[in-house]
C-alpha positions in Angstrom: 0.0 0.0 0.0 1.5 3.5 -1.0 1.6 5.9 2.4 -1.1 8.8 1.8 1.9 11.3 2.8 3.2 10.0 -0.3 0.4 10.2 -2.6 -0.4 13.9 -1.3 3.1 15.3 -1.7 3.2 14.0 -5.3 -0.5 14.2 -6.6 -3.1 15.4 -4.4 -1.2 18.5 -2.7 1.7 19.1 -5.2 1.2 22.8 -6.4 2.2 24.4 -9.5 4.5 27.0 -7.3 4.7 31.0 -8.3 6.9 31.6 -5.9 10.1 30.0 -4.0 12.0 30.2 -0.7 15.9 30.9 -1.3 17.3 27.1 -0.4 19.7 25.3 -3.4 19.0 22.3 -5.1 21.8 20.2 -5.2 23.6 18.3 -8.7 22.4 15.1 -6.2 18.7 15.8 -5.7 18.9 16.7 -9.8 20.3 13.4 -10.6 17.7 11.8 -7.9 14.9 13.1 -9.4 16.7 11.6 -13.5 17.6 8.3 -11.8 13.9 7.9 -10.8 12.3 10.0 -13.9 13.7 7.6 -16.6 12.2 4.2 -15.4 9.4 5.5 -16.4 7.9 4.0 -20.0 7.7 5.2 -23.4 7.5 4.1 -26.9 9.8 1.5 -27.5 11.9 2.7 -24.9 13.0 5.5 -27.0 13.6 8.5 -24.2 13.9 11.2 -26.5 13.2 13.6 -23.5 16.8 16.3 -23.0 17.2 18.2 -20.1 19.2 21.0 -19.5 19.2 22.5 -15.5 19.7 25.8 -15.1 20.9 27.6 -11.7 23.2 30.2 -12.5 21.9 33.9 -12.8 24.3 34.1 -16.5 22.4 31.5 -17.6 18.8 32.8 -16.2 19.1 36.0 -17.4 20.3 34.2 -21.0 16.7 33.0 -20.7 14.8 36.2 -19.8 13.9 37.8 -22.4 12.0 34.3 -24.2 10.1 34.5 -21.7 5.9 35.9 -21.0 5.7 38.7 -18.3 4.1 36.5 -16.1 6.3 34.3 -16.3 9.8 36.3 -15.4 9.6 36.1 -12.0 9.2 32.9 -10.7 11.5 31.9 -13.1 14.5 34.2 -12.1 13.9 33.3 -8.5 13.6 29.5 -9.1 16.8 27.7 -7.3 17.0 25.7 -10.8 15.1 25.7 -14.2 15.1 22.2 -15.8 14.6 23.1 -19.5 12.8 19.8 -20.8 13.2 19.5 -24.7 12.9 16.4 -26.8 15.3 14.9 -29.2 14.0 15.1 -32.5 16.2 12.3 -33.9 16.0 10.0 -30.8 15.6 7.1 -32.9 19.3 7.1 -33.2 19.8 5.4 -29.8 17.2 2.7 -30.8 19.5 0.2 -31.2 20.7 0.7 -27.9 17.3 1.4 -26.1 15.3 -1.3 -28.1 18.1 -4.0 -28.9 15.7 -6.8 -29.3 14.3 -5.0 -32.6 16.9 -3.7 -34.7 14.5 -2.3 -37.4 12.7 -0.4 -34.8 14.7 2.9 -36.0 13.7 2.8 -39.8 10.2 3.2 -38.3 11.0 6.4 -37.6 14.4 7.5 -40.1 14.0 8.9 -43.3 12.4 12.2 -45.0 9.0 10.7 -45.6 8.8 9.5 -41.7 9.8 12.9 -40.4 6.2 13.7 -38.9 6.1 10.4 -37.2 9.1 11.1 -35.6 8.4 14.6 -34.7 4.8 13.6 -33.1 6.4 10.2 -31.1 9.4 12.7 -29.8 6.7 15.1 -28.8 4.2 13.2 -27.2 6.8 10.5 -25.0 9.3 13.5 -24.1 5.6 15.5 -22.7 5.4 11.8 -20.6 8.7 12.0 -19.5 8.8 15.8 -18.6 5.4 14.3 -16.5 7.5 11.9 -14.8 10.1 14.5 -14.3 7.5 16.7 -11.7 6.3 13.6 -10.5 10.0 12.6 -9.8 10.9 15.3 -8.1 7.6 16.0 -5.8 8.6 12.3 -4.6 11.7 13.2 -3.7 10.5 16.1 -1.5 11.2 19.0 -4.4 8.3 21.4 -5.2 7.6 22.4 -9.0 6.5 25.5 -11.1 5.7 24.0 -14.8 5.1 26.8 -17.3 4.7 27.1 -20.7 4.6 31.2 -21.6 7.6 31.4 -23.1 9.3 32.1 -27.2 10.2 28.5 -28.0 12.8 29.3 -30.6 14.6 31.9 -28.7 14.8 29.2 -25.8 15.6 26.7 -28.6 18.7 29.0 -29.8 19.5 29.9 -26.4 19.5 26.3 -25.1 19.9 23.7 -28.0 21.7 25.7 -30.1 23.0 23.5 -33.1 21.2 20.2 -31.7 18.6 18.3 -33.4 16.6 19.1 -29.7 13.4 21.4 -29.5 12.2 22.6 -26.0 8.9 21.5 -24.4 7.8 23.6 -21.4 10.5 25.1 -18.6 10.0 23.9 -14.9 11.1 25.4 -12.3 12.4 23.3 -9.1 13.2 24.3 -5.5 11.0 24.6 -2.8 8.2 26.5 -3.0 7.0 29.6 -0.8 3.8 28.8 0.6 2.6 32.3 0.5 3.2 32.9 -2.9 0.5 30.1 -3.6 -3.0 31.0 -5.2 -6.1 29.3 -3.7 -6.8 25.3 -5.0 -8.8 25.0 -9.0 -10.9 23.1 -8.6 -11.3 19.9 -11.0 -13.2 18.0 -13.4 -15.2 14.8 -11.7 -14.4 11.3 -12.9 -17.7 11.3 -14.2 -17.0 14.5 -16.5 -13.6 12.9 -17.6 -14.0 9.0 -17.6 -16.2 6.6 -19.8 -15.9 2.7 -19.1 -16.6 0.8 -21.5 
């Protein structure tokens, strides 16, 4: 049985933070939160999530100027940004990640498969930057996902000349409780779920 303590910290009382307190985040914790983050599945194990964390104030302020108005605060103040992209041409490790098909990377290689491999990087590094927050709430870190930001000036600030294209910033620290707005509510499983 999972402890409640647990499933609150990660799901049912994990906030989307606006704000933090002024404590680090260690290169440990970061790797913590990977070493858990990338158990996690996707399509034929091809991990095309890349993540670049950012905690110095040069590299914040490289940043700035991508980003919405809303936005520029709790990202300066954040004790570290984890830039989540996804590797456009992950099907290169294939053989590596998926050993017991070889062909599984023509599936995706190739001018006329370009989409394909655009949507699968897409949709399993979104999954895996999910598994990142989840990750890190379980390892007692608090998270401010956001998405208001210039994607290609982020892109050529962050993957410059990589095959990578950036997904949503997050920021991770811990979280000032006061900076908090009041609980959304949510949809009902009746409003979301069918069973079938």
């Amino acid at each position: 049985m999972v402890e409640e303590n647990f499933l609150d910290r990660v799901f049912r009382k994990g906030r989307s933070q606006n704000g933090w307190l002024d404590e680090p985040v260690s290169d440990e914790q970061l790797k913590q939160v990977y070493e858990l983050m990338k158990w996690c599945p996707t399509s034929v194990n091809c991990s095309p999530a890349r993540i670049v964390f950012v905690r110095s104030e040069a590299g914040k302020a490289k940043l700035k100027d991508a980003l919405s108005p809303g936005n520029i605060e709790k990202t300066m103040t954040a004790p570290v940004l984890a830039v989540v992209g996804y590797e456009t041409r992950f099907y290169e490790e294939l053989p590596r990640l998926f050993p017991h098909n070889p062909a599984v990377r023509a599936w995706f290689e190739g001018e006329a498969k370009i989409g394909f491999a655009e949507t699968t990087a897409f949709r399993n590094g979104t999954l895996q930057g999910g598994y990142l927050i989840a990750a890190a709430r379980a390892v007692g870190l608090d998270c401010g996902p956001m998405s208001g930001f210039d994607n290609a000036k982020v892109d050529a600030t962050v993957f410059s000349g990589t095959s990578i294209k950036s997904n949503f910033i997050c920021g991770l620290g811990r979280g000032d409780p006061s900076r908090l707005f009041a609980r959304s509510p949510r949809l009902s499983f009746e409003e979301v779920c069918k069973v079938i």
